[in-house]
N, C-alpha and C positions, 0 to 999 in steps of 0.2 A: 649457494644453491637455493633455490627457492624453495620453501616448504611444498609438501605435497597432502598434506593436511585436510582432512576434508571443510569449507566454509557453513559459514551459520547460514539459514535462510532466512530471503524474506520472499512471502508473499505476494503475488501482483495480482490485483483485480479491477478489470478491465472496467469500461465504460457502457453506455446501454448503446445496441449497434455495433456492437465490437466485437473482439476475441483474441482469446492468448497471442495469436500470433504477431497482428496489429499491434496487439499492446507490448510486446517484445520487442516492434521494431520503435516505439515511440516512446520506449523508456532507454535507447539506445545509451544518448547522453551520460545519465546518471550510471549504469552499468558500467557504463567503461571507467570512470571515475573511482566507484569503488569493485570494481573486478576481481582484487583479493585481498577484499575483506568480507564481500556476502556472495553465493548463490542465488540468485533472482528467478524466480518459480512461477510458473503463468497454469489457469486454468479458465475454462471456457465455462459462462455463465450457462444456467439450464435451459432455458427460453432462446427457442430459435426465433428473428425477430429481423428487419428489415435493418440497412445500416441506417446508424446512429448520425450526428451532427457531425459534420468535419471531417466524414469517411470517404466521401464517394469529391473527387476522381483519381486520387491515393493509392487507394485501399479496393478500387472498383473490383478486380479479380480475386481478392483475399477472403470472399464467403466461404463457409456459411456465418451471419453474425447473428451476438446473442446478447440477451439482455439477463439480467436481476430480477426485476421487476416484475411481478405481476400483473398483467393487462388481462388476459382471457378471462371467460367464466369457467369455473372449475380451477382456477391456477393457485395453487399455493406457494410463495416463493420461501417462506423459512423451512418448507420440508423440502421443496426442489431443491433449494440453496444447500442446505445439512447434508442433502444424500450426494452432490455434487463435492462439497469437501469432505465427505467421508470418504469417500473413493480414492480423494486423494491422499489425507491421515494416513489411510491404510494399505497404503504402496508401501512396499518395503525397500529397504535403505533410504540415505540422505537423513543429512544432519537437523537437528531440530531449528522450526521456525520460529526466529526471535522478533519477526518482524515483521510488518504487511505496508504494500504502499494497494493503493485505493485512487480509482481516477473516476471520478462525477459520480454516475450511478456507482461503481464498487465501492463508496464511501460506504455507503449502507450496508453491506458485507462489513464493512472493517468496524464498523460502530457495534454491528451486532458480534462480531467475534470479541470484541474487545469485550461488551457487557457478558459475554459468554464465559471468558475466565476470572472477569469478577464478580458473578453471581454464582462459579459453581464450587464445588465442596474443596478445600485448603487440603487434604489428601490424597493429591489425584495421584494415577502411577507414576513414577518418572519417564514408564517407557513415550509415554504422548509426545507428541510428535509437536504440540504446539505450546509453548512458553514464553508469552511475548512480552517482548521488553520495551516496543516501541511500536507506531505506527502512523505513515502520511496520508494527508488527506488532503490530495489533492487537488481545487474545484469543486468544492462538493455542494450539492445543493443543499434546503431544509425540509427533505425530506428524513421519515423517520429512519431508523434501523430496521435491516431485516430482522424478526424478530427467529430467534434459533435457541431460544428457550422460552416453556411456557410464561413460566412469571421470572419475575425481576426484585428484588430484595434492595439492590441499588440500582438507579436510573439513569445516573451523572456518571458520564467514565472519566476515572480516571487514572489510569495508565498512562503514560508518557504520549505527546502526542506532537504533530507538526502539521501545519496546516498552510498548504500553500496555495495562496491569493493572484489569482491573474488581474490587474486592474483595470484593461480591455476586457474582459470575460461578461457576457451580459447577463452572465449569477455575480457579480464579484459582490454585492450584498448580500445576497442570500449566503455566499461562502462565510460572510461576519455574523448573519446571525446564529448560524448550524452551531456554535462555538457557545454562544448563551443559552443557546435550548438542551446541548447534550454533554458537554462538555465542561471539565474544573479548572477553571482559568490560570490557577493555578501550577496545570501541569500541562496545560496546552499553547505552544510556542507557534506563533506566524513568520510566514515567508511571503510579502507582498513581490510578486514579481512582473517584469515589462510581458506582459504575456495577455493574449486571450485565451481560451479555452483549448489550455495545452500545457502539455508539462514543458518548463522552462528550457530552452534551446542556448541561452546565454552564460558564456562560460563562466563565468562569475557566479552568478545566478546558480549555476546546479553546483558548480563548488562550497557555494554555502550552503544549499541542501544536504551536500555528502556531509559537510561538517556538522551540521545540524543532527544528522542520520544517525552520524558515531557517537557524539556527545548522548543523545538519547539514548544507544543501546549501551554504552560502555559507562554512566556517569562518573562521574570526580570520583576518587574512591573507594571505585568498583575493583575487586581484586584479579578480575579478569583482562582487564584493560588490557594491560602490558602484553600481558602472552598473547593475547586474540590480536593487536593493533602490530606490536614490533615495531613500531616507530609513533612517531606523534602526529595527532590530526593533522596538524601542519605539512609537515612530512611527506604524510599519507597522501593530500589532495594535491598537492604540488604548485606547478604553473603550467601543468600541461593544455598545450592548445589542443586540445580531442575534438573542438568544435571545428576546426578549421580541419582538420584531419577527416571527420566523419561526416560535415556534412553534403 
């Protein structure tokens, strides 16, 4: 019988132009892959905003779309951004978020969340809702991080990271340098994939992402591994054709 367990989360944040829902159906792939082993959690950027690159004629019906970013006068996006994931922090139930994936502009969310729990105080409650073990960044350009604290004490994140590379993508340089400006080479891992500005459709290709995913959240070691996984990376990701099934 299959556990009935509640899963860890990850985070998903969308691209500029976009929205949870969009971005729920374009992270379809990857979800079905790892399906029980994480919960995949969407939320809509604060800035209402015209769609984005590569929405319309997809996505044409699926407004309203929203951005990250700051453009207006008067716009602040790390207090827009904070009070949009506070709202969400502060839902009650669902397991803690170990994870965040990030598409183009939501890179900037996951950079600033990441620098968020390594600049803030080593005592936090345990009830928080956020404890991350890992995060993808996927496309992302080089632009900065939202900033969601005033100052910064360290600047270089680094937490566990995965960085996936379209090499049609017409950022796929900007994607290599985000990685020397914010990033500690040492704990940040590339996935170049046959792609343009898009998360990976190839079955191959998102199976090493999932793998990628777990190794990050579960390292060698880790004494959680076992009980959270119940079988091995291997195992886990299989040889199932989901692309052929789903697309």
């Amino acid at each position: 019988m299959a556990s009935t367990a509640p899963l860890p989360r990850i985070l998903c944040l969308h691209g500029g132009g976009s929205n949870a829902a969009i971005f729920h159906a374009q992270t379809r792939f990857i979800r079905h892959v790892l399906r029980d082993r994480f919960e995949f959690v969407f939320v809509d950027g604060p800035f209402e905003t015209k769609p984005g690159p590569g929405i319309l004629p997809t996505f044409e019906d699926c407004g309203p779309y929203f951005r990250w970013a700051a453009l207006g006068e008067g716009e602040d996006e790390g207090e827009a951004t904070g009070n949009v994931l506070r709202r969400f922090e502060e839902e009650p139930g669902g397991e803690r978020i170990v994870g965040l994936l990030g598409f183009s502009q939501g890179v900037r969310v996951v950079m600033g969340l990441l620098l968020r729990q390594q600049n803030q105080p080593q005592d936090l409650p345990e009830k928080g809702l956020m404890c991350l073990r890992f995060a993808v960044c996927a496309m992302g350009g080089i632009s900065p991080p939202i900033q969601l604290l005033e100052t910064y004490r360290d600047e270089t994140i680094r937490i566990p990271t995965i960085h996936v590379h379209g090499i049609h993508d017409s950022i796929y340089e900007q994607s290599k340098l985000l990685i020397t400006r914010h990033f500690d080479a040492r704990s940040a891992k590339v996935l170049t994939v046959d792609a343009g500005h898009h998360l990976p459709a190839k079955m191959h290709e998102t199976n090493r992402l999932a793998e990628m995913m777990l190794e990050a959240c579960y390292p060698r070691g880790d004494g959680d591994r076992g009980s959270a996984l119940g079988v091995s990376t291997a195992a886990a990701i299989g040889t199932t054709k989901y692309a052929e099934r789903l697309a």
